[in-house]
Residue, then its C-alpha position, 0 to 999 in steps of 0.5 A: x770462618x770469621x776473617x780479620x784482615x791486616x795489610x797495610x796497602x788498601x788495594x790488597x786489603x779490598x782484593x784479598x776481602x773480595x777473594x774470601x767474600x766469594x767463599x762459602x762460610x767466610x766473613x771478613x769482621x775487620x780490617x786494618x793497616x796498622x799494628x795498633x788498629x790491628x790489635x784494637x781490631x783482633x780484640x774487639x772482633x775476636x776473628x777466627x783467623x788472621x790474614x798479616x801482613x808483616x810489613x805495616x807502617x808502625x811495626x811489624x806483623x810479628x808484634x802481632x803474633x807476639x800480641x796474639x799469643x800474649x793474649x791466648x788467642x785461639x786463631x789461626x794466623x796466615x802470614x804473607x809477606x814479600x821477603x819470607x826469608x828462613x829466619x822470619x818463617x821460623x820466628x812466625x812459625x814458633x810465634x804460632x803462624x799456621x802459614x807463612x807465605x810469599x806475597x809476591x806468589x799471589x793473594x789466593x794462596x792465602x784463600x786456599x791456606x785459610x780453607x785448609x785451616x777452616x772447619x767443614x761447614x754444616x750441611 
């Protein structure tokens, strides 16, 4: 499954690009830190899935989603944000997010989210 990531600190980002890298069938084929480098991003890369973060210094990872399903991308979106309060789950829910997660409960349920999501592999 092809991964585009988009969170705003670069320690994360390298931490969470480790965590799939370690995953059969898992490529990260981008990264950003920005809504706008984020778009760019998605579109040139065309990813299977999307790690967000909703917090990003231009914006907010709902302009994201908003983009995504403008744009009738076929991708699975996993949120993470530190503040997954009721009414953003929802938006991001009805935005077409498959998950919306607390940051602060750790990066790897993000991993274990995507693999749910992701298609068996090939034998």
């Amino acid at each position: 499954m092809n991964v585009f990531i988009v969170e705003d600190a670069p320690k994360t980002r390298k931490e969470l690009a480790n965590l799939l890298a370690d995953e059969e069938g898992f490529a990260v084929v981008g990264e950003a830190g920005s809504v706008r480098d984020a778009l760019v991003g998605i579109k040139a890369t065309l990813p299977q899935a999307v790690v967000l973060d909703i917090s990003l210094p231009d914006g907010s990872g709902v302009d994201v989603l908003k983009f995504i399903r403008q744009h009738n991308l076929k991708l699975s979106v996993v949120v993470l944000t530190s503040n997954p309060y009721d009414a953003l789950r929802t938006k991001c829910q009805l935005l077409g997010a498959a998950a919306v997660l607390d940051k602060l409960e750790g990066l790897d349920q993000a991993r274990r989210a995507l693999l749910a999501l992701s298609p068996p592999l090939e034998s």
